[in-house]
N, C-alpha and C positions, 0 to 999 in steps of 0.2 A: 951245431946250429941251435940256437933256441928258438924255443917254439912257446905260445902263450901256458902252454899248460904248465911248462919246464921254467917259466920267472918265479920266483920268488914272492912273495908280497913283498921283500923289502927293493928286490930287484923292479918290479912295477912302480910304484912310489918314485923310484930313482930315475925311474925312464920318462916318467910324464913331468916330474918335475923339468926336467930336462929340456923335454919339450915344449914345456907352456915356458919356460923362459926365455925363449922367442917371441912370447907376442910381446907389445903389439903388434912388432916390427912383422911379424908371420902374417897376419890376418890379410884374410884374400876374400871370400864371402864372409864372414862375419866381424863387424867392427871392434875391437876389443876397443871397451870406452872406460874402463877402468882395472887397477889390476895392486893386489898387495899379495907379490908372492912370498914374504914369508909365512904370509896364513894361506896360502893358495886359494884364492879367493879373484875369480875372471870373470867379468863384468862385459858382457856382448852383448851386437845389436846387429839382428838379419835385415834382410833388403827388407822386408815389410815394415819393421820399425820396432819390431816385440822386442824387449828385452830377457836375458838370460844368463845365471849367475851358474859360474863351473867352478868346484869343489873339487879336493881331490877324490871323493868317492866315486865324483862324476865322470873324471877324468881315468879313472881306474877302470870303474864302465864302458867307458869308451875305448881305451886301448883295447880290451878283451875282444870287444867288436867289432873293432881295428884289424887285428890280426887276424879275428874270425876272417872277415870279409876277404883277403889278403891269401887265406890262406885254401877259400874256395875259387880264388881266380878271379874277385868282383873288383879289382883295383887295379886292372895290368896298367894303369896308364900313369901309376905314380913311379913305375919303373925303380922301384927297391927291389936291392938285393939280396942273396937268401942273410946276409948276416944282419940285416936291420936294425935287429931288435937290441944287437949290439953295438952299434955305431948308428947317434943320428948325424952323424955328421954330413950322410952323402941325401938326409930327406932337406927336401924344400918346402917352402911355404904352403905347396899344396900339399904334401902330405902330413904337416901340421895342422893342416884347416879340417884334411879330412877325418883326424884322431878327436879333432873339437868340434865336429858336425856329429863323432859316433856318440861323444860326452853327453851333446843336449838333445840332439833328435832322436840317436839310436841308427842311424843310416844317415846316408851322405844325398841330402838332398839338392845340394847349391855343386857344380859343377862335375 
């Protein structure tokens, strides 16, 4: 099973890519209003109206937080499996939303 510590930096890289190429069609709390992923480069808008640009650094960020959070019990409700971090094939929109709430806020503040 991989665990965050056990990714690679080229295996991280691969996994968020991965992921942010679901939006915008993923986005559930935060609007994605614009997006050029071959520079990864995500363009969102939270319910108050702020906007906010995710980078892969950002998004690298975020998955570690991700997992963190994932892997002290703060997430049972996105119901991932222990192999996740290998397959996103079984996350949904909300657990995409929640790896791009860890990118800009650092915690999952919208649902």
């Amino acid at each position: 099973m991989k665990t965050a510590e056990r990714l690679t930096k080229q295996e991280e890289i691969a996994l968020v890519k991965e992921v942010y190429e679901n939006f915008p069609e993923s986005s559930v709390c935060l609007r994605c209003t614009k997006w050029k992923y071959d520079d990864f480069i995500f363009h969102f808008e939270d319910e108050e109206g702020e906007k906010h640009i995710v980078r892969l650094n950002d998004a690298i960020r975020g998955l570690r937080l991700f997992v963190a959070a994932i892997d002290r019990g703060e997430l049972p409700g996105l119901g991932l499996s222990a192999g996740y971090l290998s397959d996103t094939g079984e996350w949904d929109a909300y657990a995409f939303d929640a790896l791009n709430q860890m990118a800009i806020y650092g915690e999952v503040v919208y649902g």
